[in-house]
N, C-alpha and C positions, 0 to 999 in steps of 0.2 A: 356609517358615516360616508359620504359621499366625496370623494376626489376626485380632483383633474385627472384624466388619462394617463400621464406620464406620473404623476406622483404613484396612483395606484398600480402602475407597472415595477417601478424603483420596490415598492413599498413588496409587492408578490416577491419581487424575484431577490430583495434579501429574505424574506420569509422562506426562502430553497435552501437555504445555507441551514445543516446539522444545530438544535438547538435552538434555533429564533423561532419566536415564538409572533405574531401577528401583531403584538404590541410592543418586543421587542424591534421590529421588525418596521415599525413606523415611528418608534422613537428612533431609529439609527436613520432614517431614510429624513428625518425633521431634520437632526440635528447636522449631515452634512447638506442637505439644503441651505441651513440659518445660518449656524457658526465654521462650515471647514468646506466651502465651494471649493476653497484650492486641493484639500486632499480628495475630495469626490472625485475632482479631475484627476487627482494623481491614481486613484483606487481604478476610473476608468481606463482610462489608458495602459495601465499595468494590466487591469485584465484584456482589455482587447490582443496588448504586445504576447501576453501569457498564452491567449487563443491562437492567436498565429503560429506564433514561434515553437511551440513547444509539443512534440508526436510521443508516442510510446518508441523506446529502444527497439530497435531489430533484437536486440539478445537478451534484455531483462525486461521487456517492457513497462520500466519505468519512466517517467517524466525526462525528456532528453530534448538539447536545440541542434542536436546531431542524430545521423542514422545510427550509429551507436555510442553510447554513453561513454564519458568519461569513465566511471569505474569500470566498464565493461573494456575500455582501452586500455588502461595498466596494465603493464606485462607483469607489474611486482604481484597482480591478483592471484589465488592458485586457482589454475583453471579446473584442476578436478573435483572442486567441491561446490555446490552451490544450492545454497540456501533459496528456499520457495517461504514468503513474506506475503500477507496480504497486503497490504498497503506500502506506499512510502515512507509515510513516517515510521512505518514498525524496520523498515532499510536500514533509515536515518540512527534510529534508534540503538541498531545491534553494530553497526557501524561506531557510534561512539564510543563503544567498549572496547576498540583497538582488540577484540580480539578475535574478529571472525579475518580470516587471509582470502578465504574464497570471492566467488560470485554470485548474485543472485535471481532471482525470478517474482516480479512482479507481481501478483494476479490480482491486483483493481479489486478485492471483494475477497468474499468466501463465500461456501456453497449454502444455502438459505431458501429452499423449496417454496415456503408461507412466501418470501417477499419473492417468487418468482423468479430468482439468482439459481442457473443452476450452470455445469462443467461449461455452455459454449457462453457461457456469458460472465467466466472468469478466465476464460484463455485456456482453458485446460489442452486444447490440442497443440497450443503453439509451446507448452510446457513441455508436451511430452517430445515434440521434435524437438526440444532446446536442449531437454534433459540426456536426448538418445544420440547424442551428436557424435561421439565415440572419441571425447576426454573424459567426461565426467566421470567421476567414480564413486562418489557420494552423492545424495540428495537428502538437504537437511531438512528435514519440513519444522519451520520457525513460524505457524502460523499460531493466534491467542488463543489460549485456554478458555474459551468462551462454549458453549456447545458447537455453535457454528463452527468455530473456527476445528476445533476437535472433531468434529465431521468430517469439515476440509481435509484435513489431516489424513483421516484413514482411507475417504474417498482418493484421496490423491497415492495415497502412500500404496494400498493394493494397485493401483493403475500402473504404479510405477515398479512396484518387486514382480508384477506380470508380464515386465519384459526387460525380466533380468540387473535390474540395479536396484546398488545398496543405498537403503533406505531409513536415514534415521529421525528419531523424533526429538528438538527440545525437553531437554527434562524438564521436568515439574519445581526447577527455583521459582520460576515464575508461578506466584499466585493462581493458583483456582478461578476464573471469570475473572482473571487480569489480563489488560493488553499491556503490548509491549510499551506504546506510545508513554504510558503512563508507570513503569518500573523501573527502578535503576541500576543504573551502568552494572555494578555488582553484581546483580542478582540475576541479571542478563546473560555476563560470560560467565556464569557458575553453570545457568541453565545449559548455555552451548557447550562447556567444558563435560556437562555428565549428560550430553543426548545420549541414548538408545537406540538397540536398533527394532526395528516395528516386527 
């Protein structure tokens, strides 16, 4: 089917978004055209505000409108322990458990060879200066039980007991080919309550 220019660009570029599918993806792009102009404009503008505004933290490289993040500025954090998370939401998520005290490290992904994701394109070297800053004393690796993310894990976790620090793993509360995004609160700080160490 044949579109105006700018429908078939709207149309591509919600089709980029995880899960939309090409017909998803021109139902959503119809329906704030016809019925919701005003939140189109609100969805634009938040993301352009979102492009601007918002860098990766100097310290966790997570999503920040400062050179370092609010949780990376509390002093109440304990700076010696810091949890290595692939994403934000997986942050978000072990954060709502009220029961990690530490800090932690962002890496935007995990290691995935087939999809062309490897160490400099999850941060891996700005990890290891983060990690080797000389507070730290743990390094939690809280990445998903996924194979990837288990990969992650061991790739990261040898990287890091090869220059001297302690290195522990989430236990296994968390589900088999569970992410964190998606398990709850409980079963979360049971996992961080009995990590390992590698």
């Amino acid at each position: 089917m044949m579109h105006p220019p700018a429908l078939a660009a709207l149309i591509d570029a919600l089709h980029a978004l995880p899960g939309v599918g090409p017909k998803s993806a021109a139902r959503m792009a119809y329906h704030l055209l016809q019925r919701d102009r005003t939140g189109a404009g609100r969805l634009a503008a938040s993301l352009t505000a979102a492009l601007e505004r918002l860098h990766p933290c100097e310290r966790c490289n997570n999503f920040s409108e400062t050179p370092v993040c609010e949780l990376c500025a509390n002093p109440r954090r304990d700076p010696r322990l810091l949890a290595v998370v692939e994403m934000p939401v997986d942050l978000n998520r072990l954060e709502e458990t009220h029961a990690y005290p530490g800090l932690y490290f962002v890496l935007m992904g995990r290691l995935s060879p087939l999809d062309g994701v490897g160490p400099r394109q999850i941060g891996l070297d700005r990890l290891l200066k983060r990690a080797q800053d000389g507070v730290t004393e743990e390094v939690i690796l809280a990445t998903n039980f996924t194979v990837e993310g288990e990969a992650t894990a061991h790739y990261v976790g040898e990287l890091l007991k090869a220059r001297g620090l302690a290195v522990t793993r989430m236990a296994r509360g968390v589900p088999a080919g569970g992410e964190l995004e998606y398990v709850d609160g409980l079963t979360i700080a049971q996992a961080y309550a009995d990590r390992r160490p590698l």
